[in-house]
C-alpha positions in Angstrom: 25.2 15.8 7.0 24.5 12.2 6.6 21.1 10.9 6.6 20.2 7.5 8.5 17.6 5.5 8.6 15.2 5.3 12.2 12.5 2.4 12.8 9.9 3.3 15.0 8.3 0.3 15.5 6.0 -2.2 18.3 2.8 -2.6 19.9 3.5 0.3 22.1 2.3 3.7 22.1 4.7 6.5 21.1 5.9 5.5 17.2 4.1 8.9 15.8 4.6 10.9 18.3 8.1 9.7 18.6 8.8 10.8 14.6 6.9 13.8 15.1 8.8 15.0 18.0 12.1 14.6 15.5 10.2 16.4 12.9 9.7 20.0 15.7 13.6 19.1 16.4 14.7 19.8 12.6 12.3 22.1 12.5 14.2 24.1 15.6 17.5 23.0 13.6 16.3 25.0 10.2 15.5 21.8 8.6 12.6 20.7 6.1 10.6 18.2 7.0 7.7 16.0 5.0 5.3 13.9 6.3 3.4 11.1 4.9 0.7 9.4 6.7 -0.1 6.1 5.7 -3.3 3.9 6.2 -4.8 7.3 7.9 -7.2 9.8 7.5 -9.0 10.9 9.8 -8.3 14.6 11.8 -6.0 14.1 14.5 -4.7 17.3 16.7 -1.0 16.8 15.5 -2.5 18.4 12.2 -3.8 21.5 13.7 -0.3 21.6 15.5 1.8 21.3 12.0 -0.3 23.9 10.3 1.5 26.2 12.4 5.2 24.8 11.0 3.9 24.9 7.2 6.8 27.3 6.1 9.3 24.0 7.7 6.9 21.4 7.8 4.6 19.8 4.9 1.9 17.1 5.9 0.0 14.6 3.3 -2.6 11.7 4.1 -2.7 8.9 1.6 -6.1 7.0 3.6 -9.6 7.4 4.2 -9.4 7.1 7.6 -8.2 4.7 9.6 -9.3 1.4 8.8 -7.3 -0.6 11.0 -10.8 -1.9 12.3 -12.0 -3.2 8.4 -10.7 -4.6 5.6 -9.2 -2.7 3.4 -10.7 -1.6 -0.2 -9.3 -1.4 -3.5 -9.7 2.6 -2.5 -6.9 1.7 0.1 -4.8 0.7 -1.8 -4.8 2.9 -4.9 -4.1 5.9 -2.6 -1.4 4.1 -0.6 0.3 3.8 -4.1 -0.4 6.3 -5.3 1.0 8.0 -2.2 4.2 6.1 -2.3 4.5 7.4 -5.8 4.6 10.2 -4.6 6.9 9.9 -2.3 9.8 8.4 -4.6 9.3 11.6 -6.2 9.7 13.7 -2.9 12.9 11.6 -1.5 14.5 12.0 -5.5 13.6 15.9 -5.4 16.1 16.3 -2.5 13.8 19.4 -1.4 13.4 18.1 2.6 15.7 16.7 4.9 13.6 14.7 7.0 10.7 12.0 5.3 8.7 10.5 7.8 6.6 7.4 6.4 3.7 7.4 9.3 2.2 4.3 9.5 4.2 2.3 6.4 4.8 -0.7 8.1 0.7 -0.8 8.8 0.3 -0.4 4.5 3.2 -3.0 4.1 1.5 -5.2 6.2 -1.9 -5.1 5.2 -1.0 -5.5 1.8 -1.1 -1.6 0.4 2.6 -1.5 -0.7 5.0 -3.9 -1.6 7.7 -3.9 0.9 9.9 -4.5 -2.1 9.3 -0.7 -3.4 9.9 -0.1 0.6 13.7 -1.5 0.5 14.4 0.3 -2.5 13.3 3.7 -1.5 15.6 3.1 1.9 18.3 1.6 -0.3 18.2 3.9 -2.6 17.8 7.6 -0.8 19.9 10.5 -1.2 22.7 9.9 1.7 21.4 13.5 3.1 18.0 12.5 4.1 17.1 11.0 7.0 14.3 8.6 7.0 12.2 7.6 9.3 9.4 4.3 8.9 6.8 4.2 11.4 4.2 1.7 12.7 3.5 -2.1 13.9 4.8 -5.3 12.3 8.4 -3.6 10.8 9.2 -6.7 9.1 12.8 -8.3 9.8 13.6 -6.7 6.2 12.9 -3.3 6.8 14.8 -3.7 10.7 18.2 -5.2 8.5 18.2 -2.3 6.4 17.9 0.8 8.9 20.5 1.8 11.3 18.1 2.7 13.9 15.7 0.8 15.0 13.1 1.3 18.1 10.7 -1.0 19.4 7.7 0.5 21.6 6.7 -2.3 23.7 3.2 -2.1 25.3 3.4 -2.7 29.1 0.6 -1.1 30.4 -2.3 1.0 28.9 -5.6 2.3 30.1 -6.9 1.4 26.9 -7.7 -1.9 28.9 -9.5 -0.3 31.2 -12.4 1.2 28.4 -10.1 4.8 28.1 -10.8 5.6 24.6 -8.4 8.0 22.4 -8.2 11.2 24.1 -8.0 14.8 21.8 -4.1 15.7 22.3 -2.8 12.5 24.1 -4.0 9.8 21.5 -5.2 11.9 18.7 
């Protein structure tokens, strides 16, 4: 089977859950799935919920948490590399059909990878493995190169209103 490549992109909420969601689908289709989250850290439920796919479904972090709200450290970015590094090696392996990037776009844009070493990997995959990029500010480089790209446009949220991230809806 081919393998695109899926942009998951925008100020709205929905880019995780939206790659995760594809990752339970291969999972129901007998597929292999890795994902690497970028920029976080911190415990979110989805981790609890994977644990129970770990046969189908492997999970890494490369961040300390999720420093969105700070400048980022040297720290940050060593393990962002050092993640990607990783990951060239896990998209040449061949071993999974799905690779989610959570968050890449975030590490692109805050300086943690080189969207350079980005365009490559998506140039450059096995044509069996689909791809998916998540997070805000996909730059017009990484939307050119993927054949599908979704943008999560904020409307409304309650956020506004003082709701802060629920256990199971936000994290």
């Amino acid at each position: 089977m081919k393998g695109y490549i899926h942009v998951y992109t925008g100020d709205g909420k929905g880019k995780t859950t939206a790659a995760f969601g594809l990752a339970l689908r291969a999972t129901g289709a007998g597929l292999k799935t890795y994902i690497a989250q970028f920029v976080k850290g911190m415990k979110y439920s989805e981790l609890d919920a994977i644990k129970k796919f770990d046969d189908s479904i492997t999970l890494k972090q490369y961040g300390r948490g999720c420093f969105i709200k700070r400048k980022s450290k040297q720290e940050d970015i060593d393990i962002a590399q050092h993640g990607f590094e990783e990951i060239r090696q896990i998209v040449k392996s061949e071993k999974y059909d799905l690779i989610i990037l959570d968050e890449i776009n975030i590490a692109i844009s805050y300086n943690l990878i080189d969207e350079d070493d980005l365009i490559e990997l998506m140039e450059n995959k096995p044509s069996g493995i689909e791809l998916i990029i998540t997070g805000r500010y996909a730059s017009p480089n990484v939307i050119e190169k993927a054949d599908l790209v979704t943008e999560m446009k904020e409307v409304k949220h309650y956020y506004q209103k003082g709701v802060v991230a629920r256990v199971g809806i936000e994290k």
